[in-house]
N, C-alpha and C positions, 0 to 999 in steps of 0.2 A: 745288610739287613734293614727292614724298613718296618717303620710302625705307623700304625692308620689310627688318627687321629677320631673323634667323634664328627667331626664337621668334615670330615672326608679326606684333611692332608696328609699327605704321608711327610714324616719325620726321619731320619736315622734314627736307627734301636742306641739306647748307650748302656752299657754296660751295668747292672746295678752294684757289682762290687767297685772298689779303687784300685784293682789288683792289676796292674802292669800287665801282666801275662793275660789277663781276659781284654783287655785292648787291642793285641798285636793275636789273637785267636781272633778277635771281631774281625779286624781288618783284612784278614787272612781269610775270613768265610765270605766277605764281600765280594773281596778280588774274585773268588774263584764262582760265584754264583753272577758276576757279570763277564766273566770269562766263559762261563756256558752259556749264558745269554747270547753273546756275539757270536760263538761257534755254531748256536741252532739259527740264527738269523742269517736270513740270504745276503751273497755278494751282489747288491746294485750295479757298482760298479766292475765287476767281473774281477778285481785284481787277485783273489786266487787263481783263474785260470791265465791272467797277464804272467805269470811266475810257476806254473806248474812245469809238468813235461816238456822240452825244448823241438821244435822239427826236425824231425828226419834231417840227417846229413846226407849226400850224395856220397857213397861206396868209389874204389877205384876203378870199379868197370860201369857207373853210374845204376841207376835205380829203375827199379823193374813195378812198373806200375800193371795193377789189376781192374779193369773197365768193367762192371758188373752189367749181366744185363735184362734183371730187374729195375735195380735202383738206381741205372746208368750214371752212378760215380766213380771217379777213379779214384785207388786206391796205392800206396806207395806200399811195395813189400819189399823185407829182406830176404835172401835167400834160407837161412834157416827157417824161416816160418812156411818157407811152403809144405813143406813135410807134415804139420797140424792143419794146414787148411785143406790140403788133398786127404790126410786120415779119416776114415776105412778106408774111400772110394774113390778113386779119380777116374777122369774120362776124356780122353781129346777125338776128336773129329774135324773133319776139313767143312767148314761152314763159318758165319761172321761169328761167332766166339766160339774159339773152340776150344777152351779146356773147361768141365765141369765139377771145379771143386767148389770151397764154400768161402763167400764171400765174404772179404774183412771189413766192410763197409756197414751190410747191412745181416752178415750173419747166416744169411741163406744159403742153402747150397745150391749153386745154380751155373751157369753158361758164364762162363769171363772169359776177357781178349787179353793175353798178354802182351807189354809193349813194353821197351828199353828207353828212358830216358837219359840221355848224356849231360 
């Protein structure tokens, strides 16, 4: 808690009682109002996303990459999830991508290449 002086400084607020328990409630409301502060404030240096989600691991029959070709990125999928990315609609044909479900990459449903990485 901060208090703003006349002349523009800010001070910490102190308590106007002497009562033990309103110190350790003060301190308690600071921690957690610069604790919301850090959590609305952006990561600079990215270390939330250093520490998030871990990569893909490689499967024992290795990994089944989806080449989108819109947003011509590849994407690594596991086999249970093709069942959500083909849901309603799927479509294969013999041309340069030929299954048309929806892309994990960028979401659209569109023409991908599947391909096995080992």
């Amino acid at each position: 808690m901060q208090r703003t002086t006349q002349n523009g400084e800010t001070r910490p607020k102190t308590p106007s009682s002497t009562d033990p328990g309103d110190w350790d409630r003060q301190l308690i409301e600071e921690q957690l109002a610069s604790y919301s502060r850090a959590v609305r404030e952006p990561d600079p240096l990215g270390k939330l996303a250093l520490f998030s989600a871990g990569a893909r691991t490689a499967g024992r029959l290795g990994t089944l990459m989806l080449e989108c070709s819109s947003c011509k990125r590849e994407s690594p999928v596991r086999l249970r999830e093709l069942p959500r990315l083909a849901f309603p609609f799927w479509m294969t044909a013999p041309r340069r991508y030929p299954a048309y479900i929806k892309c994990p990459a960028c979401g659209r449903r569109t023409w991908v290449r599947p391909s096995w990485r080992i």
